[in-house]
C-alpha distance (Angstrom), angle and dihedral (degrees) to the residues before:
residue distance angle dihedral
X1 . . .
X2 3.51 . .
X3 3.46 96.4 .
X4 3.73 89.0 55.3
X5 3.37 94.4 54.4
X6 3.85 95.0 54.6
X7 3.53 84.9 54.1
X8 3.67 97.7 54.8
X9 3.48 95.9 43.9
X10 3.87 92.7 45.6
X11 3.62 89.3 51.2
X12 4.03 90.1 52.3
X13 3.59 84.8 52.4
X14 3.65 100.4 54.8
X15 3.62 93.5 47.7
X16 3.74 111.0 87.8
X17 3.63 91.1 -170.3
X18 4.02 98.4 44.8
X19 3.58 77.2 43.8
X20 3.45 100.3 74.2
X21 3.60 96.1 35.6
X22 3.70 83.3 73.0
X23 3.87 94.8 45.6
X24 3.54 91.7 45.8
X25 3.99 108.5 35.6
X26 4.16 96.1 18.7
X27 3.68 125.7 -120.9
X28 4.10 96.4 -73.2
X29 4.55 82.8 82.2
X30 4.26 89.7 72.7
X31 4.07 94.1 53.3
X32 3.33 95.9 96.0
X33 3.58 104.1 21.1
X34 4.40 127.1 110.0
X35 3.93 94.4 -149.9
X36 3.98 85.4 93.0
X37 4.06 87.6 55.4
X38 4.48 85.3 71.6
X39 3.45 92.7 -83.6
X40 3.79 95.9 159.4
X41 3.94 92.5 34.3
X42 3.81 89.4 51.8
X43 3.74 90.8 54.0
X44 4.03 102.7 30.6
X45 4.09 92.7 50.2
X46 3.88 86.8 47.7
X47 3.96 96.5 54.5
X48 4.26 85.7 -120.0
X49 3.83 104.8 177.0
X50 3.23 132.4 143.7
X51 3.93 153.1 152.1
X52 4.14 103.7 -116.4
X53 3.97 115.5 13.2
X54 3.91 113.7 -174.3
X55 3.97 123.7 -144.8
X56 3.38 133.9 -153.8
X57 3.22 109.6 -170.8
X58 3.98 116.7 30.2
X59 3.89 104.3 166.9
X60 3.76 104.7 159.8
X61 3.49 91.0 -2.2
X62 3.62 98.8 -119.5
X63 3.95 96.6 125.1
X64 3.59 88.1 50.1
X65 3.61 86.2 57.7
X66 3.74 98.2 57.3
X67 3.52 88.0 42.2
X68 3.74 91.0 62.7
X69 3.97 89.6 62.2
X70 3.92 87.8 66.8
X71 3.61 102.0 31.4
X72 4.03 133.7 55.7
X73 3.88 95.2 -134.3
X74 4.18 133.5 -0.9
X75 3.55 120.3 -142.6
X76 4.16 101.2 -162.0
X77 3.28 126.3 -175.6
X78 4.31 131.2 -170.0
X79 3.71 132.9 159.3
X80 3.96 87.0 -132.1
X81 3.43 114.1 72.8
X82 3.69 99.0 -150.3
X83 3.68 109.3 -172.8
X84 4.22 91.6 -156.7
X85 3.78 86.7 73.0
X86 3.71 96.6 65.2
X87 4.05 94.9 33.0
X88 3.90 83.1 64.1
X89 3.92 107.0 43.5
X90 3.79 77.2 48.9
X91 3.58 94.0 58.1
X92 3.94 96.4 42.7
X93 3.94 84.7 50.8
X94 4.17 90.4 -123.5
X95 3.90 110.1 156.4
X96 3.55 101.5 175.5
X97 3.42 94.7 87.4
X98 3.58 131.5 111.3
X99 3.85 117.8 -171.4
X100 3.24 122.2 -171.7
X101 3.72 138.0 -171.8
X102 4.07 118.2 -145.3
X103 4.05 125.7 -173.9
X104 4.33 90.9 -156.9
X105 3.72 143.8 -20.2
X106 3.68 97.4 -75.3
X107 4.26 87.6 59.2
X108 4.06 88.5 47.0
X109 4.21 92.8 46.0
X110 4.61 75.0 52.2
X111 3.76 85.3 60.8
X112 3.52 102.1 49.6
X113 3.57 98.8 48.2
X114 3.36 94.8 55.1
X115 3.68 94.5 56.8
X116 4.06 126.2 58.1
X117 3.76 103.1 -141.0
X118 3.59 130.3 -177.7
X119 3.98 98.3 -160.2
X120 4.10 138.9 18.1
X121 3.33 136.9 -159.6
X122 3.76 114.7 -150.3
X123 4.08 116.8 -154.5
X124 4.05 95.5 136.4
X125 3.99 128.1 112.0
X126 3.65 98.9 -25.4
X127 3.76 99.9 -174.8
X128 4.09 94.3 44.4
X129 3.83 105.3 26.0
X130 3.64 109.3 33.7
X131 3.53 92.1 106.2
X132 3.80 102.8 39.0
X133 3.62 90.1 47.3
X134 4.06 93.5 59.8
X135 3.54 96.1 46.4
X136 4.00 88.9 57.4
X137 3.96 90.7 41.5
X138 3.84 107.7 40.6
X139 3.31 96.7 69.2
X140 3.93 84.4 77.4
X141 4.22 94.4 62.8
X142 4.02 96.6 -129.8
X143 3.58 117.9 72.3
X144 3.68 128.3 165.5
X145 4.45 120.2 -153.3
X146 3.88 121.3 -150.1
X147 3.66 115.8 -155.8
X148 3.90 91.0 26.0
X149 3.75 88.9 176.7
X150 3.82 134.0 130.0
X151 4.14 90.2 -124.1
X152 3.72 85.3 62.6
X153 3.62 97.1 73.3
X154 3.44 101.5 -175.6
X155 4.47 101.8 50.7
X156 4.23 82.9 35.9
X157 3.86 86.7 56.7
X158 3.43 100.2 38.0
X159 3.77 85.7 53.2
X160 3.35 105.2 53.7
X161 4.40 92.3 47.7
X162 3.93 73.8 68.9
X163 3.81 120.7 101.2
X164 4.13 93.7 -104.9
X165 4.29 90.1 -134.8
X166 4.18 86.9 58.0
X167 4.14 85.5 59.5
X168 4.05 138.4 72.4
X169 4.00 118.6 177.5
X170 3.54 136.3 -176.3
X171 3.44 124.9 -146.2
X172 3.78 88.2 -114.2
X173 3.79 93.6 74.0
X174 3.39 99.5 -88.4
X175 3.56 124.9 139.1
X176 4.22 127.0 -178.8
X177 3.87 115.5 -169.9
X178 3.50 113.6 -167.4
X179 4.05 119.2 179.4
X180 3.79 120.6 -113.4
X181 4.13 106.5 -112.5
X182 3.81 97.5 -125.6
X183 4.18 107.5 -136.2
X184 3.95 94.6 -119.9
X185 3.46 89.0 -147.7
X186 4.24 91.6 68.2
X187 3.68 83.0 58.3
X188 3.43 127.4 106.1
């Protein structure tokens, strides 16, 4: 535990822009937040980049933030509008950001089919939308779990109906499935 707390607060540390989040808006912004869970190592040591990445799951918005260093524009949805979110990719001067509030699933599966995206992060209703959310995500090839844990039934299932070569975890609870390129030439 220790250990993992050094890391965490090393990482804050080294990250001028996470950084002054916690000058500016105090340490209380990370609580419920996944970029401690090797967010940025997850996607920087698998070459994740992309043009349109699309969140579920904003929060404070500090995921979307790091997601903006790998991607040209985030489309991020959440069914709590918390103001915080936009106060602090205000302050940090990131543009690429698109937040938007939802009232249900029906609003959120509005959002993503109005956007072509290339990658999505999914950090929404684990226990009812798991499944829901991947079948209007996968269709993009690259999509990272939150919560990639076997006590979250419904991600750890999900995960392992997956062909294991398509998926990388951390032992943070991160999970990155990336589709198998099929050789066209093996199909008939």
């Amino acid at each position: 535990m220790e250990k993992r707390c050094q890391t965490r607060v090393h990482q804050l540390l080294c990250d001028r822009g996470l950084y002054k989040v916690s000058q500016r808006f105090g340490m209380e912004v990370f609580r419920r937040s996944s970029i401690f869970h090797g967010l940025d190592e997850i996607l920087a040591g698998n070459s994740v980049r992309g043009k349109t990445c699309f969140e579920i799951g904003s929060w404070n918005g500090l995921t979307a933030v790091v997601l903006s260093r790998y991607f040209d524009r985030v489309i991020s949805v959440d069914i709590v509008d918390n103001p915080l979110k936009y106060e602090i990719t205000e302050y940090l001067g990131i543009d690429s950001i698109r937040f938007f509030h939802i009232k249900d699933n029906a609003d959120k599966a509005k959002i993503a089919g109005k956007y072509k995206f290339d990658f999505a992060y999914v950090d929404g209703d684990h226990a009812a939308d798991t499944q829901s959310d991947w079948e209007m995500v996968r269709d993009c090839g690259r999509v990272l779990f939150h919560e990639a844990w076997r006590h979250q039934r419904p991600v750890w299932e999900l995960l392992q109906s997956l062909p294991r070569g398509e998926i990388t975890m951390n032992d943070d609870g991160l999970a990155l499935w990336v589709k198998a390129q099929r050789d066209a030439s093996n199909q008939s």
